[in-house]
N, C-alpha and C positions, 0 to 999 in steps of 0.2 A: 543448469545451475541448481545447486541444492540449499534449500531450507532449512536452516537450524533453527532451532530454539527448543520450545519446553513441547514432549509430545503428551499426547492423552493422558500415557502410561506412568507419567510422573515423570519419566526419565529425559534428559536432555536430545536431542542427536537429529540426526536429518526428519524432518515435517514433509508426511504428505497431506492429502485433501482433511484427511478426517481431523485431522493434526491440528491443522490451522483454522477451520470451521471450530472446534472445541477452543483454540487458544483464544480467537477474535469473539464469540459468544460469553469467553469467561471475563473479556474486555469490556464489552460493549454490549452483552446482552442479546438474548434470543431475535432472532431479526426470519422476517416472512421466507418463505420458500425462494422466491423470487430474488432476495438478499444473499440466501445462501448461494445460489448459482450465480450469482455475479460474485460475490467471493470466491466462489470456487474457478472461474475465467478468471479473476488478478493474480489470482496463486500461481495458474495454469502459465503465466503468460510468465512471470519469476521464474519459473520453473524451466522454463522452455528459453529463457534468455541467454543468448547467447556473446559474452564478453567480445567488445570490439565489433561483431557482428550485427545485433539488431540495436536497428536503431529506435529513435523514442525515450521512453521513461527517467533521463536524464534529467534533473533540476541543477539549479546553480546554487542548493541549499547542500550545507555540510553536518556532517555530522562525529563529534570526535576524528575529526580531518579525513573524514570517508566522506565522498559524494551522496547525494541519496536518491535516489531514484522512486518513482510509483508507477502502479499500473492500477488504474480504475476501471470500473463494468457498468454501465448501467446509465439509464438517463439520470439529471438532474432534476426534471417533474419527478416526484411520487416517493420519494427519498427513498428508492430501495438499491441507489446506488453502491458500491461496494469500492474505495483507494485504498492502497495496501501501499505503505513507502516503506523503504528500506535500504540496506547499506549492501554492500557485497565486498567479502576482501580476495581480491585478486580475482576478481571473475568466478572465483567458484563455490563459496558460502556464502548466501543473503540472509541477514537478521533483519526479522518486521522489525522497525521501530518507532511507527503510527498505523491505525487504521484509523477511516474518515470515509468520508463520501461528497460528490462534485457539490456545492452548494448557486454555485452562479457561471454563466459565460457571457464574459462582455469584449467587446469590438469598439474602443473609441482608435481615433485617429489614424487610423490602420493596423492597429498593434491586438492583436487578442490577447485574455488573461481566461484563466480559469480558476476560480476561487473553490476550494477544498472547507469544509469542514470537520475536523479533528477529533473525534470522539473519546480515541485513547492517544499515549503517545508514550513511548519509555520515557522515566523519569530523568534520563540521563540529557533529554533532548527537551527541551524551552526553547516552546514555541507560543504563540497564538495560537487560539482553537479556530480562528479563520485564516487562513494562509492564502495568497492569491502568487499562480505563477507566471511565468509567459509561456505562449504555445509556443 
């Protein structure tokens, strides 16, 4: 799957690594070494996503009637986690349209959730800056 949005060079069009590290830092600000490689594993895994095929990154959260999907890296101790959500039309352009990182994983009643915190998020998407979903 390919990433669109805004690249380094000013100009719009498919995002690679260096692309989305520059877009998510001009969001969210310079983040540890350790950050950037778990950013760069969510990209990795957008990237590598394959429509219908891999399973995962699925939420029941919408977005201008697009599904949204995420793929996070990194523990929740030490905040150098990295979630990257996003839409995709027709399986084959994904627009970020939140980066965040896991904030909690809770287990009541047999049910898990994993709670996200939202650092950026297109303005077009109102949301809470703490989002919690089900595994």
């Amino acid at each position: 799957m390919k990433v669109w949005g805004p690249k380094a060079s000013g100009k719009t069009g498919v995002m690679d690594e260096d692309d989305v590290i520059a877009f998510a830092q001009s969001k969210v600000g310079v983040g540890t070494e350790v950050w950037r490689k778990n950013l760069t594993k969510a990209f990795s895994a957008i990237s590598n996503y394959q429509w219908g095929k891999t399973s995962g990154g699925a939420t029941d959260l919408l977005h201008n009637n697009k599904k949204i999907f995420h793929f996070s890296e990194g523990k929740v101790a030490g905040g150098q986690g990295a979630s990257l959500f996003f839409t995709c039309e027709g399986g084959i352009n994904a627009s970020i349209i939140a980066i965040g990182r896991h904030a909690s994983h809770d287990k009541k009643g047999g049910k898990s959730t994993t709670s996200y915190r939202i650092e950026w998020n297109a303005p077009s998407w109102q949301l809470s800056k703490l989002i919690t979903l089900p595994d």
